[in-house]
Structure formats: structure tokens, C-alpha cells
C-alpha positions as CSV (number, residue, x, y, z in Angstrom):
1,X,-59.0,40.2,-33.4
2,X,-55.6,38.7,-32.2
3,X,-54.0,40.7,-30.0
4,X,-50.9,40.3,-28.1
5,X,-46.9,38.7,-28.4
6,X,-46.8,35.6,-26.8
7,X,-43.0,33.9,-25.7
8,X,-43.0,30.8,-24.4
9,X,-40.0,30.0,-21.7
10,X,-38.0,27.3,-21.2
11,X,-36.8,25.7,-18.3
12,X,-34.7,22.5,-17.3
13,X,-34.7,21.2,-13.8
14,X,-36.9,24.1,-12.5
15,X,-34.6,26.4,-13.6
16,X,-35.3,29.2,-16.0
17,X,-32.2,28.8,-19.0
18,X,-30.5,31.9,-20.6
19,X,-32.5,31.6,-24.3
20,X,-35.5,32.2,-21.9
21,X,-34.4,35.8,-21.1
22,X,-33.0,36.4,-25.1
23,X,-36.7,35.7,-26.2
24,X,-38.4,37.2,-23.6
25,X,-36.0,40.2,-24.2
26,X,-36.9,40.4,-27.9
27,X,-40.7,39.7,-27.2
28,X,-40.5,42.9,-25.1
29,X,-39.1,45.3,-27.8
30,X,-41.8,43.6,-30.3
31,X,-44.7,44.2,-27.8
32,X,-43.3,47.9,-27.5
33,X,-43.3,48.6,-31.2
34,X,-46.7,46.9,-31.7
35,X,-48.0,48.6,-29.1
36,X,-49.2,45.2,-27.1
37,X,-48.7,43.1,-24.5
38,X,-46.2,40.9,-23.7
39,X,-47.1,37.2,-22.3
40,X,-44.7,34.3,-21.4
41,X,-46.3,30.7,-21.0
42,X,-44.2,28.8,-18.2
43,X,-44.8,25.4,-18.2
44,X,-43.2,22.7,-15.9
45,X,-43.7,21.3,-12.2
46,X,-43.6,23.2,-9.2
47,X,-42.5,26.8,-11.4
48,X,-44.4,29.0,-9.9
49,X,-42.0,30.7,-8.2
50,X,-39.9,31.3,-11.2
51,X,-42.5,33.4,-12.7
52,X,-41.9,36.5,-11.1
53,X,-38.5,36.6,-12.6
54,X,-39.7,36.9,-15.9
55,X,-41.5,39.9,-15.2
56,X,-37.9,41.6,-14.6
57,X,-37.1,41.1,-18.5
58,X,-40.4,42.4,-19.5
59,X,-43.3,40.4,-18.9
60,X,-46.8,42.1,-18.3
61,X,-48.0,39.1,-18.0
62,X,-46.7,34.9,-17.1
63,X,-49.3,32.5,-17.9
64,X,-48.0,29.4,-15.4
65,X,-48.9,26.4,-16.5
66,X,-48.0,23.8,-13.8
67,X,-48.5,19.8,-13.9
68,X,-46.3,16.8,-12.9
69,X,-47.1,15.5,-16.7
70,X,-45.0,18.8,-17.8
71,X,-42.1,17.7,-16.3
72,X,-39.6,17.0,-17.8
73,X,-40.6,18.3,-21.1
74,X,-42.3,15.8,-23.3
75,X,-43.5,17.4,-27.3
76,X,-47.0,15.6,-26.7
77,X,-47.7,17.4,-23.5
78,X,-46.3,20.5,-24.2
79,X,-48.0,21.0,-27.4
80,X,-51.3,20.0,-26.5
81,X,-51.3,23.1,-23.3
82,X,-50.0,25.5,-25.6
83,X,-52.2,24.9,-28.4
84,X,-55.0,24.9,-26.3
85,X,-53.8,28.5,-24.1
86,X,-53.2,30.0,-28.0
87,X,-56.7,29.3,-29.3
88,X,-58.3,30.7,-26.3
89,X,-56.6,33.9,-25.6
90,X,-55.4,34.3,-30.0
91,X,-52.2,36.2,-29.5
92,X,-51.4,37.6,-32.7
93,X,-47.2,36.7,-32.4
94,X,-45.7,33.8,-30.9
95,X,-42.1,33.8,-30.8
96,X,-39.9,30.5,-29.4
97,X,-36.5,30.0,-29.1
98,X,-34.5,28.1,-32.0
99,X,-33.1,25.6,-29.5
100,X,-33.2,22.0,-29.6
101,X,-36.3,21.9,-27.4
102,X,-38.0,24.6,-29.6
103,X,-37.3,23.5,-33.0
104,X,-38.8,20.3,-31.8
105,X,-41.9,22.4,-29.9
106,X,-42.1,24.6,-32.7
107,X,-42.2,22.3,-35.9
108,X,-45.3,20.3,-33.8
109,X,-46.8,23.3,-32.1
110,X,-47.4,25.0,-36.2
111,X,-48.3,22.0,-37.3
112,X,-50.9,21.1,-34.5
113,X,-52.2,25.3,-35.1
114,X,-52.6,25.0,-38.4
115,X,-49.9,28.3,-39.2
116,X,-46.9,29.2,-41.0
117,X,-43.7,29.5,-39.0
118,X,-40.2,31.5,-39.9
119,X,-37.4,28.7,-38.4
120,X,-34.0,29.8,-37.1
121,X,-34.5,33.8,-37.2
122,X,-31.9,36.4,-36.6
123,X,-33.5,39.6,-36.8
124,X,-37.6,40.4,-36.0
125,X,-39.2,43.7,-36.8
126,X,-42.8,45.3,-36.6
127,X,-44.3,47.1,-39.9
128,X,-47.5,47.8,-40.2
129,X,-48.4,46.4,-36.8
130,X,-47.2,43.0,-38.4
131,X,-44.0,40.8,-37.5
132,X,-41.0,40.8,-40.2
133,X,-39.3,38.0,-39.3
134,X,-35.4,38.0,-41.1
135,X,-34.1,34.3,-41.8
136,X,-30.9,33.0,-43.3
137,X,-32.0,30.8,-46.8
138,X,-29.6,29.1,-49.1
139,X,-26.9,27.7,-45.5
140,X,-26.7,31.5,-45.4
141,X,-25.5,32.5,-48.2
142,X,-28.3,35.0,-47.8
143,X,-30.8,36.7,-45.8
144,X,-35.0,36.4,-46.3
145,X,-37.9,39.1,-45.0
146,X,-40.5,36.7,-44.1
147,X,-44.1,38.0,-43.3
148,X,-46.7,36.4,-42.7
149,X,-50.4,37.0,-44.6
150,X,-53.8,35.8,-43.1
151,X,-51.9,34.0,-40.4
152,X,-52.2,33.8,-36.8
153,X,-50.5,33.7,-34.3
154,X,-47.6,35.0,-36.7
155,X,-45.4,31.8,-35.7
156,X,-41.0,32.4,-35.8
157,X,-38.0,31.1,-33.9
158,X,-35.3,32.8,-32.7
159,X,-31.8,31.7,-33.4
160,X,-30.3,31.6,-29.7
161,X,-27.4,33.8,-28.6
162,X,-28.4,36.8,-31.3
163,X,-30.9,38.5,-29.5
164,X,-29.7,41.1,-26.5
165,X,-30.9,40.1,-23.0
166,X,-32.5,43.1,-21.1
167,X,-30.8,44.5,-18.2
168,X,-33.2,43.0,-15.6
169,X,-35.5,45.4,-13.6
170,X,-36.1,44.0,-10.4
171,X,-38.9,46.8,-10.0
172,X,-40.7,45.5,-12.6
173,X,-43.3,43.2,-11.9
174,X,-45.3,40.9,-13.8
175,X,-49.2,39.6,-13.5
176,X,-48.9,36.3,-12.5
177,X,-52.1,34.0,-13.9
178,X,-52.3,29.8,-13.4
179,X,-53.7,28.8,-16.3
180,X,-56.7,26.8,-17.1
181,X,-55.7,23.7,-19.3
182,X,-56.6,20.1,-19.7
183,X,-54.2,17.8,-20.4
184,X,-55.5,14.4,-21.3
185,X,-53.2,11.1,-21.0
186,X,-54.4,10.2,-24.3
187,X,-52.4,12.4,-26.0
188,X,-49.7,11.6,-24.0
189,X,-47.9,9.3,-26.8
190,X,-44.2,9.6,-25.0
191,X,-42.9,9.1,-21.9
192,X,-39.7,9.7,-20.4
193,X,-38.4,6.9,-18.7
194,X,-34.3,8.2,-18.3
195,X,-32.6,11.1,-18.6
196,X,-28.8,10.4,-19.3
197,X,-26.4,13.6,-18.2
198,X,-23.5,15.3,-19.8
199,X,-21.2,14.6,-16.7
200,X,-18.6,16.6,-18.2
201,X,-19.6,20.1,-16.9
202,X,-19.1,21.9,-20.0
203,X,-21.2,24.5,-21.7
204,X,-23.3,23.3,-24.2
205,X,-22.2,24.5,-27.7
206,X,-25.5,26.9,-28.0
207,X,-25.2,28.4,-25.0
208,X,-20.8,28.8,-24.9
209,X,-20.1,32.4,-25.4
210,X,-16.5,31.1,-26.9
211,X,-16.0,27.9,-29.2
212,X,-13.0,26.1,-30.6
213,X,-13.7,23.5,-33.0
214,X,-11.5,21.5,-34.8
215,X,-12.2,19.3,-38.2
216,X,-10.1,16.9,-40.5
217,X,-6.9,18.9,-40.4
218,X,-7.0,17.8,-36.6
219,X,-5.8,14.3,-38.2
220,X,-7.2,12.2,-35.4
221,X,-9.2,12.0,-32.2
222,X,-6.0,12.1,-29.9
223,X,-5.1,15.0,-31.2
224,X,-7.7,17.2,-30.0
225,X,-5.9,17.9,-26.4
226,X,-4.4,20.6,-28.0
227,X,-8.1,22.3,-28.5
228,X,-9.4,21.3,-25.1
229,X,-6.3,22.5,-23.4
230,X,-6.9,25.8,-25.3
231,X,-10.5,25.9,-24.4
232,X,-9.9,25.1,-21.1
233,X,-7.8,28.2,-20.9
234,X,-9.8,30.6,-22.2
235,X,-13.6,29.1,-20.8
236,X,-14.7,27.5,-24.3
237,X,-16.1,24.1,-25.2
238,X,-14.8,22.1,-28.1
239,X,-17.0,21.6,-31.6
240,X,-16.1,19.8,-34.5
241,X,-17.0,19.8,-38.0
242,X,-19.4,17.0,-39.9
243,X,-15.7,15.2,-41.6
244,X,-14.7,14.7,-37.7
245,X,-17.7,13.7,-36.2
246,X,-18.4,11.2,-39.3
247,X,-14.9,9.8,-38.8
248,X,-15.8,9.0,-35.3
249,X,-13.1,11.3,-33.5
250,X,-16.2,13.8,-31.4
251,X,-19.3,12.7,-30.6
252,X,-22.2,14.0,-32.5
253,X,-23.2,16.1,-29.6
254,X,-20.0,18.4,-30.3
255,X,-21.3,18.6,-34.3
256,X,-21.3,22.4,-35.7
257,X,-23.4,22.7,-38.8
258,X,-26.4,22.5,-40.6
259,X,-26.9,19.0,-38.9
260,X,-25.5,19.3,-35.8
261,X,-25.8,22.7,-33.4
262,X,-26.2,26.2,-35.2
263,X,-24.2,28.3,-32.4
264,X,-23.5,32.4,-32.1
265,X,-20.9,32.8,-29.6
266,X,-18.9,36.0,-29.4
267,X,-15.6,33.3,-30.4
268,X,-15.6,31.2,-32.2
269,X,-11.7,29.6,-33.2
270,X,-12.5,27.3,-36.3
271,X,-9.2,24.5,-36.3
272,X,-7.7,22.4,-39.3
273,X,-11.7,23.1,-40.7
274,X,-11.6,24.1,-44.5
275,X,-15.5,25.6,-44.4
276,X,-18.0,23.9,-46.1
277,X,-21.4,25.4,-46.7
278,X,-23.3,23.4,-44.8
279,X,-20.0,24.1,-41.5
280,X,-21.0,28.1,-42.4
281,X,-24.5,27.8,-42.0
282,X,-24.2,26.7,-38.3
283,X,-21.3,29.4,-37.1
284,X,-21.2,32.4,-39.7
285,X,-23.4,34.2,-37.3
286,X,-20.3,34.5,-34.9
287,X,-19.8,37.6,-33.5
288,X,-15.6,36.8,-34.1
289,X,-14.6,34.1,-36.2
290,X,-10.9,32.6,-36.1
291,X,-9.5,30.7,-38.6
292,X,-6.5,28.8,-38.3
293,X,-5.3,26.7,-41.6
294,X,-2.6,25.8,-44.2
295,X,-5.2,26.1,-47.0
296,X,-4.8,29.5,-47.6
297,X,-8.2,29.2,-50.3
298,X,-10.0,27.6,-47.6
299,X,-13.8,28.9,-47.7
300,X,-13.5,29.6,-43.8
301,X,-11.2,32.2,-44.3
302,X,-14.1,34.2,-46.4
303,X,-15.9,34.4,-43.3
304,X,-13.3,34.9,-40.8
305,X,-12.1,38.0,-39.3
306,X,-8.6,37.2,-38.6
307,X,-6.9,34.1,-40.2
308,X,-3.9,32.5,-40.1
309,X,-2.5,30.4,-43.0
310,X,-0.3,28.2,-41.5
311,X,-0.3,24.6,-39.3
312,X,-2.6,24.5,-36.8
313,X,0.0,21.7,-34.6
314,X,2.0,25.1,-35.3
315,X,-0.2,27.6,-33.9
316,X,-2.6,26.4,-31.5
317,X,0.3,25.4,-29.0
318,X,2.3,28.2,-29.3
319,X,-1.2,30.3,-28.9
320,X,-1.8,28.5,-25.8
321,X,1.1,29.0,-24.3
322,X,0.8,33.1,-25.0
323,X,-2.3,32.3,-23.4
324,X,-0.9,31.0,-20.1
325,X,1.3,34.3,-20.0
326,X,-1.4,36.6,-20.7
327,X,-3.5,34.9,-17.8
């Protein structure tokens, strides 16, 4: 009988990144309720010592999967250790992280398992000693209770920034196992030959605890010193809606939305953007949402918590400079 809640970590560079702790967090409280064991798989190259750690957040057990091949982080190679851990130790829930590496683990990692899986979750309960996994359907417009029948592992994703992080407790320690895998070059489809950095030194967008994003009202791409002087103020990075990044003004590495980054900071300053649905399905999770515009039947404002109708080449100096005083 399956038995257990599996997380699996992820790391960049050797180093353990935030999601890691939000997931391992919520695997905790699920393992509490259920009444099980909490596991987190750590793969990578020379991790070991990383492991520990994990155990602070709630751990009983890291499962360290360490090879040269798993670093850096390849689909083929991650999918192939995990599948093979899952079927030999049959955890019953397996929760990953909705990030851009886990949506991309995930989608192959079900598929390769043979299970359903809940995408992009925001809420995870136990009933019945079974995971209810709560998932935003229709760009959010509303809210599904997925469960999962004659399943396992019972599969679901975390959306990243939602879930609470677990004071660490530093006396807590975790079993610390090397796991027995095979990983065979023929499966090995990919290889990474480059990895190209993001010299800026900003926060990625899922991982910025404030946003400011501007869209078409921002009337071109040399006008969006205004937002990165704000941002720069107050310790956010700069988004942008699809109409911006499709006229070529941000890269599509700054996208909010649907198709670009779904992000859940605690501010999140929405600029000259009038809210479409598929805009609202990738920030209406926002802890504070901002709206500035001269629309005053823009569909942002339905989700916003404070708006101001007026224009943003208005406001967004004038708030900077309160800014600077404030500071």
C-alpha cells in the first residue's frame, strides 16, 4: 500500500532555492494530517551537504540522489531517477513546485508514471487520508477541488510564493539516505552545452516579493524608466503584460500571464495594464494588487485593492518621489 508524501527539492548551482523550503513546508503539514512521513528527493552534484538543511523545514527523511549527469538539471535525467525512486519506495503523494523547472519535471515525470496530476495548485488538504488538491480553472475565474481516485502517487504542483515557509528548526534533524539509482546515457536525449546568465542581478519575477509591471498604456519601451526607477526604490523587478512584450518593448522573460510567469508576490503595482483574462490568471493571486489607470472600467481594477483612475506618467513619478521622502 503507498505510503508516505514525497517533495522533491530544487536546487541551482548547489544551492537549495526558496520554492524548495514553500514545498517542503506544505509537504510537512500534509504528512502531519495524513499521519505519514515526509521525504524530500535532492538531486544534483556534490549536494550532500545541503541535505541536512532540509531536515530543519521538516524532513524525516532526504533521499540524496547525487551524479555529475544531474547537474545542471536536464528533464531526461531527472525524470528517469525519480521515476525509478517512486516505483520502488510507492509514496502515496508527490508534491513539486509549479516553477519553470517543475512544470517541465512534472508534465514528464506524470506522464513517464503513468498518473494524474493537479498543475499550478494554491491550496492542498487531507480528507479521508487522501490529498484535495485546490486549482484555479477558467484563468481563474474560479476555484476546482481536485482528488484523485485509484491514483498513485497522488501527483499536484504547487503554485510558488502561496505556501508559508516553516520557521526553520535547527534541532530538527533529518535521516539522511544516498539513494540507489541507475541512470543510463541512453535515456540521456539532452545535453546542456551553455548556460546563458541574467547579468542584471534582479529577482526573478516568481521569486520577487514586490512587482511593478507596466503594459500598453506605458506607450513605449523608453518609457519604462519611470517603473524601474520605482522598482528600484522599493526592491521590485519590472513585469509587463503580453501587448508590451508582443510589441517588443520587455523581453519575454519579464512576461506576466497565462504565457509568460504566474507570480504571487505580496505587491504587485499593475501600470498603464487594462486586465485581460489571460494578465489575471498570472497575478490575481497577489497578496496586494495596485492599479494605476485612466480607464476607470478597466478589468484590473476588479481585482485590485486600491486603484487609481488617473495617468500613470501622472502618478508613478509623483509616487516615486513620495517614495524617496518616505525612505
Amino acid at each position: 500500500m503507498a505510503q508516505g508524501v514525497w517533495t522533491i527539492a530544487e536546487e541551482r548551482e548547489g544551492e537549495i532555492r526558496k520554492v524548495t523550503y514553500e514545498i517542503v513546508s506544505e509537504g510537512r503539514r500534509l504528512a502531519d494530517a495524513a499521519g505519514q512521513e515526509l521525504t524530500v528527493v535532492l538531486l544534483g552534484s556534490n549536494i550532500k551537504d545541503k541535505a541536512a538543511e532540509l531536515g530543519h523545514y521538516g524532513a524525516d527523511k532526504v533521499l540524496v540522489a547525487d551524479d555529475a549527469k544531474l547537474a545542471p538539471y536536464t528533464t531526461d535525467a531527472y525524470v528517469s531517477v525519480i521515476t525509478e525512486l517512486v516505483k520502488a519506495n510507492d509514496p502515496a503523494i508527490l508534491l513539486i513546485s509549479a516553477s519553470v523547472q517543475g512544470k517541465d519535471l512534472s508534465a514528464r515525470l506524470s506522464g513517464s508514471l503513468d498518473v494524474g496530476m493537479a498543475q499550478d495548485c494554491t491550496a492542498f488538504a487531507i480528507e479521508d487520508g487522501n490529498l484535495v488538491a485546490t486549482r484555479p480553472i477558467y484563468a481563474g475565474k474560479a476555484y476546482a477541488n481536485v482528488t484523485f481516485e485509484n491514483s498513485w502517487p497522488q501527483m499536484a504542483t504547487a503554485r510558488p510564493k502561496l505556501m508559508d515557509i516553516s520557521e526553520p528548526d535547527t534541532s530538527r534533524s533529518a535521516e539522511i539516505v544516498d539513494a540507489t539509482f541507475s541512470l543510463d546515457e541512453s535515456v540521456l536525449k539532452t545535453k546542456v552545452v551553455e548556460v546563458l546568465k541574467d547579468e542584471s542581478g534582479k529577482i526573478d519575477l516568481t521569486e520577487a516579493d514586490k512587482i511593478v509591471s507596466g503594459g500598453r498604456g506605458m506607450k513605449g519601451p523608453e518609457n519604462y524608466n519611470i517603473l524601474e526607477e520605482l522598482a528600484d526604490l522599493i526592491g521590485a523587478t519590472v513585469g509587463a503584460s503580453r501587448s508590451a512584450v508582443d510589441a517588443g518593448w520587455r523581453p519575454h522573460s519579464d512576461q506576466v500571464g497565462q504565457t509568460g510567469k504566474v507570480v504571487s508576490p505580496n505587491l504587485y503595482v499593475a501600470c498603464g495594464i487594462s486586465g485581460a483574462i489571460q494578465h489575471l490568471a498570472g497575478m490575481s493571486t497577489s497578496k496586494v494588487i495596485v492599479a494605476i489607470n485612466k480607464d476607470e472600467d478597466a478589468p484590473i481594477f476588479q481585482k485590485a485593492d486600491y486603484g487609481v483612475v488617473a495617468d500613470l506618467f501622472d502618478v508613478v513619478p509623483a509616487l516615486t518621489e513620495e517614495v524617496k521622502k518616505y525612505l
